[in-house]
OpenMM code with the backbone's topology and positions (N, CA, C; nanometers):
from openmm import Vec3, app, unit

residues = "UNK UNK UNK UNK UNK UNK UNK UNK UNK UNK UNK UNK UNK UNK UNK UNK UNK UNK UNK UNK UNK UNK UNK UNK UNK UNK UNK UNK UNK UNK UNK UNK UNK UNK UNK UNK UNK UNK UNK UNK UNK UNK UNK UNK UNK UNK UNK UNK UNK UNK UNK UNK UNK UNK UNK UNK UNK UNK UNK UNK UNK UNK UNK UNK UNK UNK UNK UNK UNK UNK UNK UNK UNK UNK UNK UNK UNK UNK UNK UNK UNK UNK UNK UNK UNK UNK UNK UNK UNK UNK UNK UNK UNK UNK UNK UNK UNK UNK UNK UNK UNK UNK UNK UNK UNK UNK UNK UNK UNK UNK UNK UNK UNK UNK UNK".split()
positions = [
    Vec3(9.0464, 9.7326, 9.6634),
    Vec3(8.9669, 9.7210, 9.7818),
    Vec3(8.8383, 9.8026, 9.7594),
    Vec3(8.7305, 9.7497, 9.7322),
    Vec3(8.6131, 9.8624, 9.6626),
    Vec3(8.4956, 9.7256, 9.7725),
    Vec3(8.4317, 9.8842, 9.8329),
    Vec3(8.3060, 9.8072, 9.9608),
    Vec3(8.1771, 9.8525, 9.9036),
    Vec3(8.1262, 9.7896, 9.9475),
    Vec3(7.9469, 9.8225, 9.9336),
    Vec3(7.8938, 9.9283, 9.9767),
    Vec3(7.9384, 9.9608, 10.1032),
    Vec3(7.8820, 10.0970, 10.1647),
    Vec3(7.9737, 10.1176, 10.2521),
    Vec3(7.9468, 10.2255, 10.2951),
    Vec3(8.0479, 10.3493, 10.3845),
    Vec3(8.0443, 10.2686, 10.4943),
    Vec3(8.1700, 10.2629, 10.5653),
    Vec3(8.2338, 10.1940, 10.6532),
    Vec3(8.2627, 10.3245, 10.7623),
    Vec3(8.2175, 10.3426, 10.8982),
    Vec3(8.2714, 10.4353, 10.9507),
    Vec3(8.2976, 10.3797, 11.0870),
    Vec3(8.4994, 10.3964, 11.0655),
    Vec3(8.5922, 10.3690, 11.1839),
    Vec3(8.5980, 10.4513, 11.2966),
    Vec3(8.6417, 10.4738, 11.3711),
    Vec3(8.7010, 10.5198, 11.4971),
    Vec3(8.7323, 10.6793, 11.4481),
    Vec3(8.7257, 10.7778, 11.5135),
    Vec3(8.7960, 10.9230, 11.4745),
    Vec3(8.7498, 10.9531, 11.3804),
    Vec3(8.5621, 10.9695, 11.3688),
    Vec3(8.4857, 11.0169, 11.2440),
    Vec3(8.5501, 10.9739, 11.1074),
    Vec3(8.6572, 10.9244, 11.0503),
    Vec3(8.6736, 10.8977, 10.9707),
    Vec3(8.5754, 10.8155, 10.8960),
    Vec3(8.5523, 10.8346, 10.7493),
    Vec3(8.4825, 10.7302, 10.6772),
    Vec3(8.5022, 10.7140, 10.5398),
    Vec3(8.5301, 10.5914, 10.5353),
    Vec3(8.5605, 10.5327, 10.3694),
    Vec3(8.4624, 10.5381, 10.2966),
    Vec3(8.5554, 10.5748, 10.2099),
    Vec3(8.4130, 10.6247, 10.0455),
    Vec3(8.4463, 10.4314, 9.9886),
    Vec3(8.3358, 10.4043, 9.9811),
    Vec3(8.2925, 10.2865, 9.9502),
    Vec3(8.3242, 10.2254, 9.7779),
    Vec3(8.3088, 10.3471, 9.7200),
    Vec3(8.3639, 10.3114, 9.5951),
    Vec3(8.4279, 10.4041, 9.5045),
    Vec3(8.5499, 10.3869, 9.4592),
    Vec3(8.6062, 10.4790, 9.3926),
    Vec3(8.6160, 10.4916, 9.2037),
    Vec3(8.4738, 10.4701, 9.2094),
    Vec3(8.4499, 10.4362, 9.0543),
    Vec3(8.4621, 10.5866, 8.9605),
    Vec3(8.4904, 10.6727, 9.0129),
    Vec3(8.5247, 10.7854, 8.9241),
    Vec3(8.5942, 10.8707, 9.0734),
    Vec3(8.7232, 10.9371, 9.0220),
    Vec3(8.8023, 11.0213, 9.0444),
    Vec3(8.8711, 11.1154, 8.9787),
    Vec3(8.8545, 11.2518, 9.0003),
    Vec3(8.9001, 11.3533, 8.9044),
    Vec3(9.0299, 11.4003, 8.9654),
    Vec3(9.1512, 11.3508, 8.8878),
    Vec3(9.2812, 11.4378, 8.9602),
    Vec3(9.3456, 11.5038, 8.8580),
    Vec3(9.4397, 11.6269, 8.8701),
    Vec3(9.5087, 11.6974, 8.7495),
    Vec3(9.6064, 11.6557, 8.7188),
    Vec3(9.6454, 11.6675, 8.5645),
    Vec3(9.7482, 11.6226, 8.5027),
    Vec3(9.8010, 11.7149, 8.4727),
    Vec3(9.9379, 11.7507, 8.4565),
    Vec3(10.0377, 11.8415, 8.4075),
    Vec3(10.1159, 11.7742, 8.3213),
    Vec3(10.0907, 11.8644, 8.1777),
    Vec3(10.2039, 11.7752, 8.0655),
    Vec3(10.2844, 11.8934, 7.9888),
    Vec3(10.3960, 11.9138, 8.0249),
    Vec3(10.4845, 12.0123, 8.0205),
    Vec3(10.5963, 11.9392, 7.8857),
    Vec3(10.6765, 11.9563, 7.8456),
    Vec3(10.7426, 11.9869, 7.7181),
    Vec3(10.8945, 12.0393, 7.8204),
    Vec3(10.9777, 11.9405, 7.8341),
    Vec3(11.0773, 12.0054, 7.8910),
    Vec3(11.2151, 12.0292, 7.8248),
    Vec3(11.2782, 12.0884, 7.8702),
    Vec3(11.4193, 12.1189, 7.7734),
    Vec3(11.4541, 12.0130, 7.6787),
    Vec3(11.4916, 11.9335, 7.7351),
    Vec3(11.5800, 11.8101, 7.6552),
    Vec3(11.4097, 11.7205, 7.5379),
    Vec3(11.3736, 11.7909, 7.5356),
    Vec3(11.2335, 11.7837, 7.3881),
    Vec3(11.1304, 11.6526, 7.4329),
    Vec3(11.1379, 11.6106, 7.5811),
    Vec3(11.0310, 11.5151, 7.6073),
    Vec3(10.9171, 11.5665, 7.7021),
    Vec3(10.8503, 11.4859, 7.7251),
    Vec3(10.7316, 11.5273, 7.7754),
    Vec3(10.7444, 11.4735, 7.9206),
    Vec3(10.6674, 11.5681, 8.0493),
    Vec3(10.6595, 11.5595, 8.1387),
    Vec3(10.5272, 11.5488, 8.2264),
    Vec3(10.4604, 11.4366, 8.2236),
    Vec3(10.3502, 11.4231, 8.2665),
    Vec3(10.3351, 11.3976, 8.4562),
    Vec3(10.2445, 11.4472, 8.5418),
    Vec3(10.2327, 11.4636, 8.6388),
    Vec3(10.1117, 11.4562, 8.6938),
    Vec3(10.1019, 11.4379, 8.8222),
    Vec3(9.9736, 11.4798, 8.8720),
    Vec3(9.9709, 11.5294, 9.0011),
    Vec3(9.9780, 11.6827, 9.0855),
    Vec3(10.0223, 11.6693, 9.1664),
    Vec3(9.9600, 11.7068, 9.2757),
    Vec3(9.8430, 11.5961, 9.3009),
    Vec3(9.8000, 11.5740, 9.3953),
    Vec3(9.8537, 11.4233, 9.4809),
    Vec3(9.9713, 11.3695, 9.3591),
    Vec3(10.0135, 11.2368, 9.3879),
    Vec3(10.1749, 11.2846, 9.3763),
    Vec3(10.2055, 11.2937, 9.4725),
    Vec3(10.3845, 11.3668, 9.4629),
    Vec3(10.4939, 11.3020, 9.3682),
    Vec3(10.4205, 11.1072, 9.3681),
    Vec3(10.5704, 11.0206, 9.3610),
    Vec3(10.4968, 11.0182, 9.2166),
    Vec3(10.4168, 11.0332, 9.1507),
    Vec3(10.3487, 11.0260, 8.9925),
    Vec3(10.4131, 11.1004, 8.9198),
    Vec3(10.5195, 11.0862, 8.8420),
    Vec3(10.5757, 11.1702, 8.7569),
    Vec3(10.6372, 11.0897, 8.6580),
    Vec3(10.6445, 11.0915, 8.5173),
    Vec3(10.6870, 11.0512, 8.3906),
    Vec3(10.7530, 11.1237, 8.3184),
    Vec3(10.8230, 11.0654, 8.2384),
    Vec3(10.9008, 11.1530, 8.1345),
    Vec3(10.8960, 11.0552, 8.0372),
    Vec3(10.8673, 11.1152, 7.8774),
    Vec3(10.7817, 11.0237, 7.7762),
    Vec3(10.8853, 11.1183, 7.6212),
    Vec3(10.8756, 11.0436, 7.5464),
    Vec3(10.9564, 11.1042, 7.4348),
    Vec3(10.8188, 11.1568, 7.3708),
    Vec3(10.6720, 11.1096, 7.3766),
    Vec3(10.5513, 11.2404, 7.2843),
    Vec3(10.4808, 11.2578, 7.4024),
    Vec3(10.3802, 11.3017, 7.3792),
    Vec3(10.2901, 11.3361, 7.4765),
    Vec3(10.2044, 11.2768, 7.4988),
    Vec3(10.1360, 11.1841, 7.4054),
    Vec3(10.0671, 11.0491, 7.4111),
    Vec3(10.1573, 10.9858, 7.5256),
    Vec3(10.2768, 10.9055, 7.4891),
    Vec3(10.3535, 10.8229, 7.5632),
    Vec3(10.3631, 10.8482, 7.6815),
    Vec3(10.3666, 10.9658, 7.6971),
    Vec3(10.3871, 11.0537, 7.8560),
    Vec3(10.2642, 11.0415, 7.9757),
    Vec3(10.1605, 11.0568, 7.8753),
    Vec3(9.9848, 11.0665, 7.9367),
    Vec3(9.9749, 10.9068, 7.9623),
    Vec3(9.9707, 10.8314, 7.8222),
    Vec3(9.9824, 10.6462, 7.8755),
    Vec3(10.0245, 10.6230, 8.0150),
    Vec3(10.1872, 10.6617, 7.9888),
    Vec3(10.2709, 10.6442, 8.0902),
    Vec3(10.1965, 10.6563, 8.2127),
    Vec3(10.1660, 10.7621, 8.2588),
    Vec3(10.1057, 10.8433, 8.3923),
    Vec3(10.0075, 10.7811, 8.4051),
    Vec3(9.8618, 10.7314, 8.3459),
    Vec3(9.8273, 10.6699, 8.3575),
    Vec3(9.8018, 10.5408, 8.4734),
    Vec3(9.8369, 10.4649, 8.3571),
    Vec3(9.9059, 10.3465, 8.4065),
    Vec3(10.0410, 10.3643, 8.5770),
    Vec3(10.0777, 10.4743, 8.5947),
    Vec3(10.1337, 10.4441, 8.7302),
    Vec3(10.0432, 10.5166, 8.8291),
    Vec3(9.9477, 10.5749, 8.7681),
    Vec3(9.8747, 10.6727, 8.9025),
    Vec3(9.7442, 10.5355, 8.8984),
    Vec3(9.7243, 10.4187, 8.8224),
    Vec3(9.6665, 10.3173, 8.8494),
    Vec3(9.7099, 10.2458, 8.9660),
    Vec3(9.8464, 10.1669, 8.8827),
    Vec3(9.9030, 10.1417, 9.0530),
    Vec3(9.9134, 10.1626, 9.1676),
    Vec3(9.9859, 10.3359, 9.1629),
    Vec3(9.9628, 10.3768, 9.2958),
    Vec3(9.8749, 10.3702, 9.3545),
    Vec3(9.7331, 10.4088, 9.2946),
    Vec3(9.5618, 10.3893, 9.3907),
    Vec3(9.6008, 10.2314, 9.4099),
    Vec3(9.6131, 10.1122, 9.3825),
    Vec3(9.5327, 9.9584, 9.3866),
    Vec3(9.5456, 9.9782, 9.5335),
    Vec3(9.6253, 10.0386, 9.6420),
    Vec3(9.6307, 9.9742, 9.7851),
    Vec3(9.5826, 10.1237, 9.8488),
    Vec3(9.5174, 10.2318, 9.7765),
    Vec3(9.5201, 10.3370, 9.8848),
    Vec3(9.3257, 10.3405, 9.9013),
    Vec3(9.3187, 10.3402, 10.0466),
    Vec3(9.2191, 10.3556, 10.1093),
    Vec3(9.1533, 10.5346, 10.1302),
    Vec3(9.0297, 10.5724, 10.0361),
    Vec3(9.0636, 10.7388, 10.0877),
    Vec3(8.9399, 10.7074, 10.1976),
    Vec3(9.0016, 10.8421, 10.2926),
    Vec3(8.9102, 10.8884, 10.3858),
    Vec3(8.8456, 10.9964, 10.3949),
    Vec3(8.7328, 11.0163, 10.4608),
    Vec3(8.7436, 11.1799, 10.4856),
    Vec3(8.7166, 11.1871, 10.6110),
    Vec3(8.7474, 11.3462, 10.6627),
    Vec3(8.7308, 11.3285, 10.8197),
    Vec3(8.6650, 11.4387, 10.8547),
    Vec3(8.5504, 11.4190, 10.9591),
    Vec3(8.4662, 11.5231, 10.9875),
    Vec3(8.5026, 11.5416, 11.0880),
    Vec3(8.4886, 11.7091, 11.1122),
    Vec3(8.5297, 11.7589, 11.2190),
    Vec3(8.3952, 11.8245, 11.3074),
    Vec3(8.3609, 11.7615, 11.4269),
    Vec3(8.2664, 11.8100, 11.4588),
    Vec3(8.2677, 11.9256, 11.5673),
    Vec3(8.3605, 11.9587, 11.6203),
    Vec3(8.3587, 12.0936, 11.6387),
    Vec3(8.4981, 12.1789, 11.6100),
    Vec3(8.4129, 12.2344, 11.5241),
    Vec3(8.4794, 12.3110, 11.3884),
    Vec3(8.5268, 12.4677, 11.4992),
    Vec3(8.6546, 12.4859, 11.5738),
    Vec3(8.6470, 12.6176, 11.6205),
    Vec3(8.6104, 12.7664, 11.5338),
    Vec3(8.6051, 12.7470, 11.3940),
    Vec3(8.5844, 12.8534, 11.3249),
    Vec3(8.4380, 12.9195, 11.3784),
    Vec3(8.3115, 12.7948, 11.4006),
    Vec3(8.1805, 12.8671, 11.4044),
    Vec3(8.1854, 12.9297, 11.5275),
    Vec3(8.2402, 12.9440, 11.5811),
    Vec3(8.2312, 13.0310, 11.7066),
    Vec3(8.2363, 13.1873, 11.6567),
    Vec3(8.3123, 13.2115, 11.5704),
    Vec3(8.2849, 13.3535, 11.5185),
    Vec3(8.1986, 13.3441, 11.4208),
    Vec3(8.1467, 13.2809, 11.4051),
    Vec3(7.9867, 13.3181, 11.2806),
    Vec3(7.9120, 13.3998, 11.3090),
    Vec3(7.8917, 13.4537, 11.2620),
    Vec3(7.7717, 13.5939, 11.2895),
    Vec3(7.8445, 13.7012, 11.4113),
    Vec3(7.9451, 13.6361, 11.4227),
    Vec3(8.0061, 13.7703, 11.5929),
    Vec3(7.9790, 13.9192, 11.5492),
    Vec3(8.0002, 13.9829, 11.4334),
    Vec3(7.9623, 14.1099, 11.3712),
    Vec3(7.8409, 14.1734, 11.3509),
    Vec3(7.7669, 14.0785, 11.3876),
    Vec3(7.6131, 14.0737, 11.3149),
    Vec3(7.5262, 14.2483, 11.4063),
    Vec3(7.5051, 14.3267, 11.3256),
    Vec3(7.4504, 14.4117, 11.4157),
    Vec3(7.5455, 14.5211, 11.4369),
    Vec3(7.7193, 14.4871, 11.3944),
    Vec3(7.8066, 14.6194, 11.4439),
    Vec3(7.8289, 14.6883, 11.3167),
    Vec3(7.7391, 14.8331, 11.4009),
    Vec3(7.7826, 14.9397, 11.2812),
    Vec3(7.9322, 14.9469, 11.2434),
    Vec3(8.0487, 14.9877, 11.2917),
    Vec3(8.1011, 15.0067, 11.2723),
    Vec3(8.1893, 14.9251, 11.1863),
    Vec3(8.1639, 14.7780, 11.2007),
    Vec3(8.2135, 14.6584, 11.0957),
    Vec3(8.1139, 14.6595, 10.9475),
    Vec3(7.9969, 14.7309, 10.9805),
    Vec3(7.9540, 14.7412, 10.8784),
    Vec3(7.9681, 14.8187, 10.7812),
    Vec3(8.0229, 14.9247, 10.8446),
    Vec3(8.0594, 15.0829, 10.7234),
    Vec3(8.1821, 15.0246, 10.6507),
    Vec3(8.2815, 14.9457, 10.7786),
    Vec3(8.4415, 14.9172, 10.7088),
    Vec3(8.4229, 14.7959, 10.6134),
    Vec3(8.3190, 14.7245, 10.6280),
    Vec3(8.2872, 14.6094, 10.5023),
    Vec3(8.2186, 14.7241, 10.3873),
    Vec3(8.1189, 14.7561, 10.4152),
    Vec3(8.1123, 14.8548, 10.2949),
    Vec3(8.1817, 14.9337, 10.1986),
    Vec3(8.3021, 14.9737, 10.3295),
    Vec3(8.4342, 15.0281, 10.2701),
    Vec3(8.4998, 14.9710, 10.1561),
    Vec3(8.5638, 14.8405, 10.2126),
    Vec3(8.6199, 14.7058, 10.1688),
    Vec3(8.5588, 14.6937, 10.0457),
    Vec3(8.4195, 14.6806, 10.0285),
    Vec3(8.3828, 14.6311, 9.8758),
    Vec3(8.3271, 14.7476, 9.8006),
    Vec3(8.3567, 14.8503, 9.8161),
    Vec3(8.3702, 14.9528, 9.7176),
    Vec3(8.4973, 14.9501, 9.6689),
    Vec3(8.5794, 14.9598, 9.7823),
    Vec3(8.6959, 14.9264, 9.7620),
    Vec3(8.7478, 14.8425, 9.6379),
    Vec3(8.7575, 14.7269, 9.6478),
    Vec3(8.7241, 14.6956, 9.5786),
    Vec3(8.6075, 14.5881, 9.4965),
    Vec3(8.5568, 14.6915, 9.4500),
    Vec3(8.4467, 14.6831, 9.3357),
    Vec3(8.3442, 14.5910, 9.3005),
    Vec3(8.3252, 14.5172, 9.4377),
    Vec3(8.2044, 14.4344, 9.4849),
    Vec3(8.0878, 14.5294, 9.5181),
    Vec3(7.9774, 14.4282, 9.4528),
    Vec3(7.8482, 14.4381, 9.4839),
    Vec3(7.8127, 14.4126, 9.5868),
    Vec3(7.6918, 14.4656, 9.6328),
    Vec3(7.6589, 14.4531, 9.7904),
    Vec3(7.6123, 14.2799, 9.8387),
    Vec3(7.6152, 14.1832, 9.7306),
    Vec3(7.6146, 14.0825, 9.7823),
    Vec3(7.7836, 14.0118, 9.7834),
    Vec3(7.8663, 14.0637, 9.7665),
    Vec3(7.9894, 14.0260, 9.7934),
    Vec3(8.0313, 13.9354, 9.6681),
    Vec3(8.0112, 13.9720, 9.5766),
    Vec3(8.0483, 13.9108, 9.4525),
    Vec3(8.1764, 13.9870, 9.3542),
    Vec3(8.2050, 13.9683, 9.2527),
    Vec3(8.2817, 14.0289, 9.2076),
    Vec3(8.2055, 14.0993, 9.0557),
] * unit.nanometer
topology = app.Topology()
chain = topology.addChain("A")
for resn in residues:
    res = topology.addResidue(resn, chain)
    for name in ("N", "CA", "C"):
        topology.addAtom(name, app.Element.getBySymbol(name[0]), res)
């Protein structure tokens, strides 16, 4: 199911129009009984078991293909986000300011909050 352009339904949701590149992780583990265990687990039901590790990766492959042919992704915007309500609430208090100062001496941040 691959569209031309962004489609946007009901409940901010909106379809990404084309899914011509997707980056998901693979896990290829070596398990007791001497085969290979390929995964991906951002896809729960994607899991293989392969006698090399080639065979295993093929394998996975080819079923995390399948699984996408019928899945529609979305994303969903949230337009009021309760977090921004505390944005900046500190802004101006000494006393949050000495204990953040504290905090990243603490540990061993720079005054722009880096590591």
């Amino acid at each position: 199911m691959v569209k031309d352009k962004l489609v946007s339904p009901s409940m901010n949701f909106q379809t990404i129009a084309s899914l011509n590149k997707m980056s998901l992780h693979v896990l290829v583990e070596r398990v007791e009984s001497g085969y290979f265990m390929a995964s991906v687990p951002e896809l729960a039901d994607c899991v293989v078991l392969a006698e090399t590790r080639e065979a295993a990766i093929a394998a996975l492959q080819e079923k995390v293909r399948v699984r996408l042919l019928n899945i529609e992704v979305l994303t969903l915007e949230v337009t009021n986000n309760p977090w921004t309500e505390f944005i900046g609430m500190f802004e101006g208090d000494k006393e949050f300011a000495e204990l953040a100062a504290e905090l990243r001496a603490e540990r061993d941040l720079d005054v722009n909050g880096t590591a």
